[in-house]
C-alpha positions in Angstrom: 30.2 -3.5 43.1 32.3 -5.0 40.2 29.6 -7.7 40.2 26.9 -5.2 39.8 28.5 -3.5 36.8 29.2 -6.4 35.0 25.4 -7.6 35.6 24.2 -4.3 34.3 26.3 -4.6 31.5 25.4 -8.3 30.7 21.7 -6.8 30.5 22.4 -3.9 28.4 24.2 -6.3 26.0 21.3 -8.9 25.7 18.7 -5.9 25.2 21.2 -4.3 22.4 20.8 -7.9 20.8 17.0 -8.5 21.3 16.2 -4.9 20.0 18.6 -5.5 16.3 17.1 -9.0 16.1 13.3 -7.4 16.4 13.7 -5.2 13.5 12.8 -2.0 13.2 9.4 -1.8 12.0 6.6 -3.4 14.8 3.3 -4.8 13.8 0.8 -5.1 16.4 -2.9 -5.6 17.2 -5.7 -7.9 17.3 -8.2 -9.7 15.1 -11.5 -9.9 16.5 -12.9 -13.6 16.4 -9.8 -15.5 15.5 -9.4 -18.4 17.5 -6.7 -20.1 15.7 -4.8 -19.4 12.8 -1.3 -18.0 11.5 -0.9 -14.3 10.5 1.9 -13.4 8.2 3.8 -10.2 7.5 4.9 -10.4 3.7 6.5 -8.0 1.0 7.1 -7.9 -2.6 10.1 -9.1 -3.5 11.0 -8.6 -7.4 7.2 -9.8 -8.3 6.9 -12.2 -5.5 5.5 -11.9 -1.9 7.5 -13.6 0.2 7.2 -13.8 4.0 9.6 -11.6 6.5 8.0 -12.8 9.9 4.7 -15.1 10.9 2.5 -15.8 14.5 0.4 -18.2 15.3 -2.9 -17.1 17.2 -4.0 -19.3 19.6 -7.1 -17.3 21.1 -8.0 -13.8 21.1 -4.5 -12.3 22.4 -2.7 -9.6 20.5 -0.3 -10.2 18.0 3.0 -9.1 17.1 5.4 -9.5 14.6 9.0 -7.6 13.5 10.6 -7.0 10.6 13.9 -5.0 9.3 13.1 -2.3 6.1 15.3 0.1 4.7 12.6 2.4 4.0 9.1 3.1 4.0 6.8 0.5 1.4 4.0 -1.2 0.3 3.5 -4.7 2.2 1.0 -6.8 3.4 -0.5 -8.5 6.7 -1.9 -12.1 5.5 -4.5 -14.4 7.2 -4.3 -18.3 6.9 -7.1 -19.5 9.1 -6.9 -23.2 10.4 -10.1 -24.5 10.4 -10.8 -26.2 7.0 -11.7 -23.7 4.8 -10.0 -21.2 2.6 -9.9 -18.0 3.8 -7.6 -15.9 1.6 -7.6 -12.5 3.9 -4.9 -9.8 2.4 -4.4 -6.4 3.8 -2.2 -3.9 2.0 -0.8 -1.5 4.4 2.6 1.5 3.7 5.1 0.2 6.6 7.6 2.5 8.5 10.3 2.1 10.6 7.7 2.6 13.7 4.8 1.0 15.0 2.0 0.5 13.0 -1.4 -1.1 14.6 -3.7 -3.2 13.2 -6.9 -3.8 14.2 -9.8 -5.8 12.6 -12.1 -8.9 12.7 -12.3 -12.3 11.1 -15.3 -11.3 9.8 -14.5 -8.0 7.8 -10.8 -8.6 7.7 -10.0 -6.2 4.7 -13.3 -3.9 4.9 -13.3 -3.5 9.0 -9.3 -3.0 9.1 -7.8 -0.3 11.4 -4.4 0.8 10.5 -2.6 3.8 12.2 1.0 4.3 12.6 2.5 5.6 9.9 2.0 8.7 8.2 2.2 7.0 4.9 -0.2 4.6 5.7 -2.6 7.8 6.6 -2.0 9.3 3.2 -1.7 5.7 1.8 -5.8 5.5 2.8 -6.2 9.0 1.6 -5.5 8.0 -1.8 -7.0 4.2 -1.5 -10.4 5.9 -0.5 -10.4 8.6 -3.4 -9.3 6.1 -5.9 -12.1 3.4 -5.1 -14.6 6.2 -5.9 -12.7 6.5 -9.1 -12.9 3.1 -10.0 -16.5 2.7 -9.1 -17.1 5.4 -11.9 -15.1 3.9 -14.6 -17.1 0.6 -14.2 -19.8 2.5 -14.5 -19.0 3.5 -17.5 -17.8 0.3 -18.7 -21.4 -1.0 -18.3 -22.7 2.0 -20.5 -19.9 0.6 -23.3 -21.0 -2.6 -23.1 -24.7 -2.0 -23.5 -24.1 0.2 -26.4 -22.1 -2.5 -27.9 -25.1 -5.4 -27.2 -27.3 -2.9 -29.4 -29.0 -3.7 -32.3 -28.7 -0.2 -33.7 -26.1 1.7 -31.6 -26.6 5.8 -31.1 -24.4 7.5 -32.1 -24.8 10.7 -30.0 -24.7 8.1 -27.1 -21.6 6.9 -28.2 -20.3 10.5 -28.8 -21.5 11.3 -25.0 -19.6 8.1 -23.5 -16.7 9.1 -25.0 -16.9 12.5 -23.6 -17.3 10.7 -20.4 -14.4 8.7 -20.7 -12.1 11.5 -21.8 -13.5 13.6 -18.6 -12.8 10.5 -16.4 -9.0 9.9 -17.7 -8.3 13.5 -17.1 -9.9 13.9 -13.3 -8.3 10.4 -12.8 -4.6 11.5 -13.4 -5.3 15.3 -12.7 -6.0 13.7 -8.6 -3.0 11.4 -8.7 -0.9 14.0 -9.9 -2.1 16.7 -7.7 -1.8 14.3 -4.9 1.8 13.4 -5.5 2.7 17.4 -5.5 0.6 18.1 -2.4 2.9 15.1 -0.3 6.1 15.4 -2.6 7.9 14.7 0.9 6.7 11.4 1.1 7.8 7.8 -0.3 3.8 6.9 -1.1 3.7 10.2 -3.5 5.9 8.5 -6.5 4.1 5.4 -5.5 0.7 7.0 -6.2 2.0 8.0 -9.7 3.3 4.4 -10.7 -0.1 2.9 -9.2 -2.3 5.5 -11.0 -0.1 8.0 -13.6 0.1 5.5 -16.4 -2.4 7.6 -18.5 -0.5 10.8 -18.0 1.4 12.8 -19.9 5.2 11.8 -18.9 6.0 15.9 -19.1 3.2 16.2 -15.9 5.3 13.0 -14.5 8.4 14.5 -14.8 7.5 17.8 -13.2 6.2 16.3 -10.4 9.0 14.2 -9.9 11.6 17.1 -10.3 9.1 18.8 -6.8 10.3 15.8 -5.1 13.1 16.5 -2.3 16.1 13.8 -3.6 15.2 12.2 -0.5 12.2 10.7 -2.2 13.6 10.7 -5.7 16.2 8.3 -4.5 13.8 6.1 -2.6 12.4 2.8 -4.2 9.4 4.1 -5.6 11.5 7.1 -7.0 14.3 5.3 -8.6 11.0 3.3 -10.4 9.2 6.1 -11.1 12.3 8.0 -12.9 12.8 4.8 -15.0 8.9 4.6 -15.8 9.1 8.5 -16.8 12.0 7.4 -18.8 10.4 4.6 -20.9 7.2 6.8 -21.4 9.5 9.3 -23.1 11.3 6.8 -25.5 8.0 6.2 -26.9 6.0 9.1 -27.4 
């Protein structure tokens, strides 16, 4: 019986231990079409990505790798094929101290990506998906600018109407990042949103949103940089 007990507690020890070494967030999944090649999960580090865990694929297995955060952010999921060429395949994803799956292909790695898990990530795509659409609309724009400019003899009620545009642009672009921030003011990815996409705001709209945030999130990493981007904005209006 004494044997028995100290057995169980042997086990319970070395699964204690395997469970702090795995970390607490878990990325898993597959990557359709990879034969070989080494994945990589990396994070931002100051202004460097620097990489917290790696896995070779060897064949069309799922992978798996760990890693220990203190709180939910950005960080990536990197592809370094081994077969000659350069494939430089980058997913951004909003990691959690859960689960989060990934699945895509080789062949659409960023555009065919899967990612669920984390609630984060989910508003993370949200805001990814509304923003592309935004950006797709300023360079339309941009083209209208630069074909006025190539002009012999520019319009000037053209020009007058582009900057119209613009102005109505800028405003639906930060009114939606703003308005985004306040509708998930519970989660780390809304003062993200708002240092990604709030540069063109007025820091009083900034600051109000940030003051809806529960301290939780204020004290978070993306709060603590948001406060001291509100702060800067301020110094010199």
């Amino acid at each position: 019986m004494k044997n028995i007990i100290v057995t169980l507690l042997t086990i319970a020890i070395l699964t204690s231990c395997s469970e702090e070494q795995q970390g607490n967030l878990i990325v898993t999944g597959t990557v359709d079409g990879l034969k070989i090649g080494k994945l990589y999960l990396q994070k931002l580090q100051d202004t460097t990505l620097v990489n917290v865990d790696s896995v070779i694929v060897d064949g069309e297995a799922p992978f798996k790798m760990t890693a220990t955060i203190d709180e939910p952010q950005l960080m990536y999921f990197y592809l370094d094929k081994k077969d000659g060429t350069i494939y430089d395949d980058r997913l951004k994803f909003f990691a959690e101290d859960t689960v989060i799956t990934i699945h895509t292909s080789l062949d659409q790695f960023e555009t065919g990506a899967t990612i669920t898990g984390s609630v984060n990530q989910k508003l993370f795509q949200e805001f990814t998906a509304i923003n592309k659409q935004l950006s797709n609309r300023y360079t339309d724009l941009f083209k209208r600018s630069l074909l006025l400019s190539q002009a012999e003899t520019p319009d000037q009620d053209s020009i007058n109407a582009l900057s119209k545009d613009i102005d109505k642009h800028i405003k639906k672009k930060v009114g939606y990042v703003i308005n985004f921030a306040m509708r998930h003011k519970d989660y780390e990815v809304a003062p993200f949103a708002l240092l990604q996409e709030g540069y063109e705001a007025n820091p009083v709209y900034l600051d109000s949103a940030y003051h809806m945030m529960p301290k939780k999130i204020q004290s978070s990493r993306y709060g603590k940089q948001l406060s001291e981007f509100i702060k800067e904005r301020k110094k010199n209006l």
